[in-house]
Structure formats: C-alpha cells, structure tokens
C-alpha positions in Angstrom: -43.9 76.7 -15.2 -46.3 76.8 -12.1 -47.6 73.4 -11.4 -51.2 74.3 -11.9 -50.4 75.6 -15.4 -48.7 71.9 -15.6 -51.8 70.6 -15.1 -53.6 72.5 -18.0 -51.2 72.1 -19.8 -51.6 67.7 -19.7 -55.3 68.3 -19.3 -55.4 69.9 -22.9 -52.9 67.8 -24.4 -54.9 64.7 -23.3 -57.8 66.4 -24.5 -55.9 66.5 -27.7 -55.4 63.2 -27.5 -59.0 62.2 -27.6 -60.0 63.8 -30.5 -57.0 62.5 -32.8 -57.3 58.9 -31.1 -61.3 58.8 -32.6 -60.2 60.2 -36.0 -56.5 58.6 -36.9 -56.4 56.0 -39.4 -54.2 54.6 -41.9 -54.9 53.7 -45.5 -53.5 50.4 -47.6 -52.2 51.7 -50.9 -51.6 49.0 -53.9 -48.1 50.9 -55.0 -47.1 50.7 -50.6 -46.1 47.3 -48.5 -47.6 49.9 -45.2 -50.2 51.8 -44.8 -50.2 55.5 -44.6 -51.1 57.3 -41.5 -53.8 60.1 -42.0 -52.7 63.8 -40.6 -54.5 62.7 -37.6 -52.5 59.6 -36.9 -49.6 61.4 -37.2 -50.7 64.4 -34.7 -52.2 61.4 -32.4 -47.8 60.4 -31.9 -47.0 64.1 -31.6 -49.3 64.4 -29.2 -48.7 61.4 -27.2 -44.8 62.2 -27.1 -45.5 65.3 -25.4 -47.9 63.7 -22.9 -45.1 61.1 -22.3 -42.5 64.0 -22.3 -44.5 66.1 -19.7 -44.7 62.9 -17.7 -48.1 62.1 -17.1 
C-alpha cells in the first residue's frame, strides 16, 4: 500500500476513533461483578488495535 493511502487509511481510523471514544460506555448489571461494554466500547478497542497495528 502507497504511503499516501497509509495516511487515509490512519486518518479515517482515527476518525473512527473519535466517534466511538464520545459514545462507548459500559453498564453495571446486578447479576455481573463488571460492567458490560456497549457495541461502541467494543468497536472503540477494535479500532484502537488497528491504529496501534498500523503504527501511528
């Protein structure tokens, strides 16, 4: 991959980043000792593995 598509690439996935990091949240559940991550929480890791991955 070109290193200008690199750079789209990052520039998306931290874009990514933002947008799960203002809506990822966890709820406390009586029947669980932790709390459960929403679907966003969970992209939010998926996302910053990739980011850390790709190196930026």
């Amino acid at each position: 991959m070109a290193e200008r598509d690199d750079f789209y690439l990052i520039e998306a996935l931290r874009e990514c980043e933002e947008y799960f990091d203002n809506r990822a949240d966890a709820e406390y559940f009586p029947d669980s000792a932790a709390p459960r991550p929403n679907e966003e929480m969970k992209l939010l890791q998926v996302v910053r593995d990739a980011i850390r991955k790709a190196g930026a």
